[in-house]
C-alpha positions in Angstrom: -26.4 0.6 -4.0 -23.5 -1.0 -2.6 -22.4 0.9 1.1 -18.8 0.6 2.5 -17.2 2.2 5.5 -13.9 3.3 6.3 -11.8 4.5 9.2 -8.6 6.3 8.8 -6.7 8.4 11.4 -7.7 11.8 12.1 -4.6 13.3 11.2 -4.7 11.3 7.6 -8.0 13.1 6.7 -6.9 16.4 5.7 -4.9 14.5 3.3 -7.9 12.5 2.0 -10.0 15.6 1.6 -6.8 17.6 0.0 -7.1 21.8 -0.9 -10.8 22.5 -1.6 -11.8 19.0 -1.4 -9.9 18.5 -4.5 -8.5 14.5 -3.5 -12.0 13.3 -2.3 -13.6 14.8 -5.5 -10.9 13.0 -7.2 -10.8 9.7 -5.7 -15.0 10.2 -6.3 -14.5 11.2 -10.2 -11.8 8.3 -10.9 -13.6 5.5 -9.0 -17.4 5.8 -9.5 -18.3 5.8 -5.7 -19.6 8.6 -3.7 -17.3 9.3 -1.2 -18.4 11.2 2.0 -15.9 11.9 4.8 -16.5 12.7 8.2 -13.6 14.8 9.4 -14.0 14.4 13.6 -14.1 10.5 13.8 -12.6 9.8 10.1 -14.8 7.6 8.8 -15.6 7.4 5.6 -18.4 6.7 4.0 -18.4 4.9 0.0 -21.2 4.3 -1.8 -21.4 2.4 -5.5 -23.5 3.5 -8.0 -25.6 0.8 -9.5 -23.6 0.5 -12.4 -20.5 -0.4 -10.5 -20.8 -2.2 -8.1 -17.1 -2.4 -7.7 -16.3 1.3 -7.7 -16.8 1.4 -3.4 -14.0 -1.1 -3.5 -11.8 0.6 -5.4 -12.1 3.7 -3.7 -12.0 2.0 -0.6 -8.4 0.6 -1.0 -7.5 4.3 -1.9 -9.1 5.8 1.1 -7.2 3.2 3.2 -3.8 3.6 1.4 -4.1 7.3 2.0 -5.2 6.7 5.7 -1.7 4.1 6.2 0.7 6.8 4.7 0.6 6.8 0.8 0.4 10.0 -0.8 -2.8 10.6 -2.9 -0.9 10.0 -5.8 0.9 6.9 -5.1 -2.7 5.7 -3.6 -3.9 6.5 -7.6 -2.0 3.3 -8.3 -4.2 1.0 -6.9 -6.8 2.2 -9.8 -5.0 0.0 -12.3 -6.4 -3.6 -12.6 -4.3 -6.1 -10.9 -2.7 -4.0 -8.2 -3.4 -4.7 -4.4 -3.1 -2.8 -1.2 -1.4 -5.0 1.5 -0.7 -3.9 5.4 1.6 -5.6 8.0 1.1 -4.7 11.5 4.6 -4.1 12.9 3.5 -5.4 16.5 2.1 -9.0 15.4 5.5 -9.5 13.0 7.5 -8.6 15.7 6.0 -9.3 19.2 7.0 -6.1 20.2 4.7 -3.5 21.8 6.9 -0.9 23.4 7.2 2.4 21.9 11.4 2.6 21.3 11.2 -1.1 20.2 8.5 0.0 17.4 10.6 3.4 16.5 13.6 0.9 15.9 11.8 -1.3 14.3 10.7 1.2 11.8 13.3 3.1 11.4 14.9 -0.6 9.8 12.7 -0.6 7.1 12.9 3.4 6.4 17.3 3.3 6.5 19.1 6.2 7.1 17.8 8.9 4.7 15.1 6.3 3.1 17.3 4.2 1.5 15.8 0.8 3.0 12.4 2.0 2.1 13.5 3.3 -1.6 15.5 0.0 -2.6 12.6 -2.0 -1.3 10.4 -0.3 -3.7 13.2 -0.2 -6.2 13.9 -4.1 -6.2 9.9 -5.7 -5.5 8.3 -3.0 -7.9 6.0 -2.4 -4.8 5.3 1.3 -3.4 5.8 1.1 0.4 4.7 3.0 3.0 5.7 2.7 6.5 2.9 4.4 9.1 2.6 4.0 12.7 2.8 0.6 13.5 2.1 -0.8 9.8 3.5 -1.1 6.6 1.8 -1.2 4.1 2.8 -1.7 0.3 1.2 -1.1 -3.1 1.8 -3.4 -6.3 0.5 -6.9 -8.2 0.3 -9.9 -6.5 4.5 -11.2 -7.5 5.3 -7.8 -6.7 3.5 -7.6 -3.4 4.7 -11.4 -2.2 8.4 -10.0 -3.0 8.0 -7.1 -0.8 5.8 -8.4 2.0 9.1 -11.0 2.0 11.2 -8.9 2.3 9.5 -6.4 4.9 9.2 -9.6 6.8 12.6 -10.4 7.2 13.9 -7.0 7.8 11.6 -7.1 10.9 12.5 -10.2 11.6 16.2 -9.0 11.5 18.2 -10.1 8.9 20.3 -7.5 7.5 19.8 -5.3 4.6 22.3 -7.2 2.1 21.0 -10.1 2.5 17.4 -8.9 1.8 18.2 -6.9 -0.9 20.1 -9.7 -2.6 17.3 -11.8 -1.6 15.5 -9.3 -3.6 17.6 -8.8 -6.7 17.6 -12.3 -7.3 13.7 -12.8 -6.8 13.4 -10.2 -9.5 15.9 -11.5 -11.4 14.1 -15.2 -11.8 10.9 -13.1 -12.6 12.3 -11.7 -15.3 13.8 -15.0 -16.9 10.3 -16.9 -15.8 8.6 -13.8 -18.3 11.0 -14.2 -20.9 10.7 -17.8 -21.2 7.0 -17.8 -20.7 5.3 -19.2 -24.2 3.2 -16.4 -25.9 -0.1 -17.2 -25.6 -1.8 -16.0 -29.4 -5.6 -16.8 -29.0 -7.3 -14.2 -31.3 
């Protein structure tokens, strides 16, 4: 049986074990895996059963989704085939260690009242999650490379029009690329 550990931070595991140990049954039931948490270091132990092999990874992406921000729920996402979890570390984008330089940092991809963070998600089709000194976003692989782009570049500085236009227009070809795509009838 396939093993795989897990570390999330302490004050993320309350939120992986939920009321009753409802989430961790959960995340157990809808994977496959076994998933045993250890509360004081937050590790997290997952464990395949023989028949899937595949279920530790599964429920390993949601144990680390949960641990970088996402709510349970949003974390659920990553069960449906062809969706990714992807993390940027705000210090190695940026260069910048110091606590008020992270804090502004973040606060450029959150916007005032979540705006930033909610028309990201609105225009990739990524869930985004911004936690400590990480980002991290859920979604396929076009919708992750739009919004890992445009995370980047936010960091990076550019302002928030021209991202989101970057954005709108990225999404825009997508959707001209599927319509024009020939249907593929192999049956």
């Amino acid at each position: 049986m396939p093993v795989l550990y897990a570390r999330i931070p302490e004050d993320r595991v309350g939120v992986l074990i939920g009321p009753g140990g409802h989430t961790r049954a959960d995340v157990a039931r809808r994977t496959g895996a076994r998933v045993e948490v250890d509360g004081e270091e937050g590790e997290v132990r997952l464990e395949s059963p023989d028949s899937d092999p595949g279920a530790a990874l599964k429920a390993r992406d949601i144990v680390l989704a949960i641990g970088r921000g996402f709510s349970p729920e949003r974390a659920m996402r990553l069960l449906k085939e062809n969706t990714f979890l992807g993390v940027l570390d705000i210090k190695f984008t940026t260069g910048h260690h110091e606590k008020a330089a992270l804090r502004r940092i973040r606060a450029r991809v959150i916007g005032t009242r979540g705006r930033a963070r909610s028309r990201i998600e609105e225009l990739s089709g990524c869930s985004v999650s911004v936690y400590g000194s990480t980002v991290a976003l859920i979604g396929d692989e076009e919708q992750l490379d739009r919004g890992t782009r445009a995370v980047e570049l936010l960091l990076k500085g550019s302002e928030h029009s021209t991202v989101f236009h970057l954005l709108a227009r990225l999404r825009r070809n997508a959707a001209v690329e599927e319509a024009t795509a020939p249907v593929d009838d192999e049956r």
